[in-house]
C-alpha positions in Angstrom: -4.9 -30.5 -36.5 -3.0 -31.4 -34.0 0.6 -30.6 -35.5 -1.3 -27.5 -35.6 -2.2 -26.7 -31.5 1.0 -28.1 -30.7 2.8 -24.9 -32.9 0.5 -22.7 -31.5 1.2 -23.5 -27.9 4.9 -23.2 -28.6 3.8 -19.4 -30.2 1.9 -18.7 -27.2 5.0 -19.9 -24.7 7.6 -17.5 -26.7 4.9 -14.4 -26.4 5.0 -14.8 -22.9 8.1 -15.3 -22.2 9.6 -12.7 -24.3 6.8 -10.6 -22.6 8.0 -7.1 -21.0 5.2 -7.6 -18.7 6.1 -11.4 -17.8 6.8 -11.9 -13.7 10.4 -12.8 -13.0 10.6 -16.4 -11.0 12.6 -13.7 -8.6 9.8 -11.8 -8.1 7.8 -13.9 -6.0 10.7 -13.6 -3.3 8.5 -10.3 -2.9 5.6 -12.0 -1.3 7.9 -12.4 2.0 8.9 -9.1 2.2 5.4 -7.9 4.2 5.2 -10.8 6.6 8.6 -10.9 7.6 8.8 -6.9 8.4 5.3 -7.7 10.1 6.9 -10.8 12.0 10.0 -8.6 12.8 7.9 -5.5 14.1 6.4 -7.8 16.5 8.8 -9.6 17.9 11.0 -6.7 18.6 8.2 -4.1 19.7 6.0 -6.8 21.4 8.4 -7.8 24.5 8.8 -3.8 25.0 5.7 -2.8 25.2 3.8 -6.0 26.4 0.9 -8.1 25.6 -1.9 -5.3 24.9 0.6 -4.0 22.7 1.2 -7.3 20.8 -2.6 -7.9 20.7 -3.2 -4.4 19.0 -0.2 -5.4 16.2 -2.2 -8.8 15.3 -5.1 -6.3 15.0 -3.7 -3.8 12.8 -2.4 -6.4 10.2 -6.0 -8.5 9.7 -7.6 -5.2 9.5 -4.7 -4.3 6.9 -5.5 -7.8 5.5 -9.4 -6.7 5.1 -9.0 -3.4 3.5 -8.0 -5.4 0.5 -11.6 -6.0 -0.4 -12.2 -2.3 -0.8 -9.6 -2.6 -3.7 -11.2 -5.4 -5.2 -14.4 -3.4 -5.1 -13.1 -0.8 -7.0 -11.3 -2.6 -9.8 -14.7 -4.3 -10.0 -17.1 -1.4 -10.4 -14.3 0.5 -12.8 -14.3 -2.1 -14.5 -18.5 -3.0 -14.6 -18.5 1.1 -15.6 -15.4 0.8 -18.5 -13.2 3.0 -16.8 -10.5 0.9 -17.5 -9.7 2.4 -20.9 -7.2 4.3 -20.1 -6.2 5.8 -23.7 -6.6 9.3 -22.4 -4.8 11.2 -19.7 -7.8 11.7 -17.7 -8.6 8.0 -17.5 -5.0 7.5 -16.5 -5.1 9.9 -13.4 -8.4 9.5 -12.6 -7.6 5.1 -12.4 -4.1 6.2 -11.1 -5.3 8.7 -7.8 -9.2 7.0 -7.6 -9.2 3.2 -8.3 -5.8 2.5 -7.1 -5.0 5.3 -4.9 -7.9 6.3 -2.8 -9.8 2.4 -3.0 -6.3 1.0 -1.8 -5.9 4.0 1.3 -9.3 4.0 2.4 -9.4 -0.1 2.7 -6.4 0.8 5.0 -7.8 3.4 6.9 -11.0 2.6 7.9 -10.6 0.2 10.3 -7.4 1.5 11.3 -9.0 5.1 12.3 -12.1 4.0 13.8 -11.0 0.4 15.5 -7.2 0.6 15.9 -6.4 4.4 17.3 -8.9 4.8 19.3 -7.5 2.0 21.6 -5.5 3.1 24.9 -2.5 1.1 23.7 -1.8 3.7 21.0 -0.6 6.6 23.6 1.7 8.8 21.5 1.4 9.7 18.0 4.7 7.1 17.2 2.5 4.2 17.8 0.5 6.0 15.4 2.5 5.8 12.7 3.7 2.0 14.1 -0.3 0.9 13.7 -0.3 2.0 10.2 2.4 0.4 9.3 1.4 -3.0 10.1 -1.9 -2.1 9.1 0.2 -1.7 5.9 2.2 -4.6 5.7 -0.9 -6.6 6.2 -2.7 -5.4 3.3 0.6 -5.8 1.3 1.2 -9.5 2.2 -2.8 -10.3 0.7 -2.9 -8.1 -2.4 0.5 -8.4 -3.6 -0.4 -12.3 -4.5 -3.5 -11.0 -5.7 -1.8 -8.7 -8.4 1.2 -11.5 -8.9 -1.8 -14.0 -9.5 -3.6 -11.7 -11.8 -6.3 -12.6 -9.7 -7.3 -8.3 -9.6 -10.2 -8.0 -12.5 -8.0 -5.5 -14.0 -4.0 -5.2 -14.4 -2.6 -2.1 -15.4 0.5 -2.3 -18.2 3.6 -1.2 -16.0 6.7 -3.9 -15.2 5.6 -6.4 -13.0 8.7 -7.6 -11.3 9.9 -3.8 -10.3 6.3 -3.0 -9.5 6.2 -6.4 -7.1 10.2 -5.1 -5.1 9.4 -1.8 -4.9 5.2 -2.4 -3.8 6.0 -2.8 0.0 8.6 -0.3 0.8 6.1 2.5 -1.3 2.9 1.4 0.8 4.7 1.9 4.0 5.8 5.3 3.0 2.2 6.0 2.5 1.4 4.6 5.6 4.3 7.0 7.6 2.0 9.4 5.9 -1.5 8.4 7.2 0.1 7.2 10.5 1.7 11.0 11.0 -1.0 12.8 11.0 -4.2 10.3 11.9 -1.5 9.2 15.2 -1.2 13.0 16.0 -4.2 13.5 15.3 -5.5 11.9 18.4 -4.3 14.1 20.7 -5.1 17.5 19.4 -8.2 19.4 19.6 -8.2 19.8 15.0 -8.8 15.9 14.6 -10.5 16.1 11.8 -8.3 18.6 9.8 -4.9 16.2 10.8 -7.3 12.6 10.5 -8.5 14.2 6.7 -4.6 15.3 6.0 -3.6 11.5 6.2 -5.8 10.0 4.5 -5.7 12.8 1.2 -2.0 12.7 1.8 -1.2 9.0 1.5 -3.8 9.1 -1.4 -2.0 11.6 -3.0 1.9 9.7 -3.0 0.2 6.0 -3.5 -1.5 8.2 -7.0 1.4 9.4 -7.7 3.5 6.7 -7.5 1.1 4.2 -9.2 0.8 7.7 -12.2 4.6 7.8 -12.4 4.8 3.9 -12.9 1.9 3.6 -15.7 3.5 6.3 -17.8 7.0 4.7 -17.5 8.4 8.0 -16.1 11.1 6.2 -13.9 13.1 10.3 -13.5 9.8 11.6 -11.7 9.6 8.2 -9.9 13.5 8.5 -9.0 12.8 12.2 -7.6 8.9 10.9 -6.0 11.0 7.8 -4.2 14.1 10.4 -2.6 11.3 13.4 -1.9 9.0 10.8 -0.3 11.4 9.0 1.9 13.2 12.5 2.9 9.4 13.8 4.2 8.5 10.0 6.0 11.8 10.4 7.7 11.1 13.6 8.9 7.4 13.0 9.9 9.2 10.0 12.2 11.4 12.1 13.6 8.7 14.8 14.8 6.3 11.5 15.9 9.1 10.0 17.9 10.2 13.6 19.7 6.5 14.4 20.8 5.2 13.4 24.1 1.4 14.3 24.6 2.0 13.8 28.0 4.3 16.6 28.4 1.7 19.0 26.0 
């Protein structure tokens, strides 16, 4: 009997290793790639724009940090309501653009609309974008250990180590997104058309992307990654070159 266990451990040890899914030892480099760029964003942006400023950053990450449960909430209830069988291309999109995209983007942008841009400190639609971004990194830095951890009720069959290096720099893409238009949206009379555009935007690349990934098409995920960083750059841009003040 035991002879036995002992063979089937070994069994078990070579499935997972040879596993296409199995996580890299390099891959949990990853889980300092949010807190570092968070650390980095405030030690450069905090001296220049002073201690309000600073305090607002803190902010944005914990509320980043608490948009994580809204995630958890929805892998919980797909999975309580089986809509985690995802044989069928509806099931895919609809787990793809619903419980990934929107659960993930709405935890962001809750608190981030309604507690973070309302604040004085965010006085041009750049710190918009800058808000969001930490906002950003600090829901990256808590559910990117989740998923590494498998701690997520569900786990959906794409690589895991390119999924864990290429999870922060996609998020903050969507958060240039959401940032763009919720930031600008602040100081322009159509609030709610620009505030509604971020959020369905940033939805719509973080569905994408996770769509592109589950199906393994890494050509449309090549032409997503260079279309989506060509638009963020150019949303910075037009952020950084408009001065409400001068409107």
């Amino acid at each position: 009997m035991i002879k036995f266990i002992v063979k089937l451990e070994k069994i078990v040890i070579f499935e997972l290793i040879n596993s296409p899914r199995m996580m890299k030892p390099i891959a949990y480099f990853t889980l300092a790639f949010a807190p570092v760029i968070a650390l980095g964003l405030y030690f450069y942006l905090g001296p220049k724009y002073g201690k309000a400023f600073r305090k607002v950053l803190i902010q944005s990450f914990i509320a980043g940090m608490l948009g994580v449960s809204v995630l958890a909430a929805a892998k919980i209830l797909s999975s309580i309501l089986g809509l985690n069988d995802l044989r069928s291309l509806k099931r895919l999109l609809f787990y793809s653009f619903i419980t990934i995209g929107l659960a993930s983007e709405l935890g962001k942008f809750v608190l981030y609309r309604y507690y973070i841009v309302p604040k004085k400190t965010i006085d041009r639609p750049i710190h918009g974008i800058t808000m969001s971004v930490m906002t950003t990194l600090g829901f990256c830095s808590l559910a990117l250990p989740l998923f590494m951890l498998h701690l997520f009720i569900t786990q959906p069959a794409y690589p895991e180590t390119s999924y864990a290096f290429i999870f922060v720099p996609a998020n903050i893409i969507f958060a240039v997104v959401m940032g763009f238009f919720v930031g600008m949206g602040k100081f322009i009379k159509t609030y709610f058309t620009f505030t509604l555009t971020g959020l369905l935007g940033a939805v719509f690349f973080h569905g994408l992307f996770i769509f592109t990934l589950m199906t393994q098409d890494f050509k449309l995920l090549s032409l997503f990654a260079f279309g989506s960083t060509v638009i963020v750059f150019i949303l910075g841009i037009k952020a950084a070159m408009t001065d409400p003040e001068s409107d």
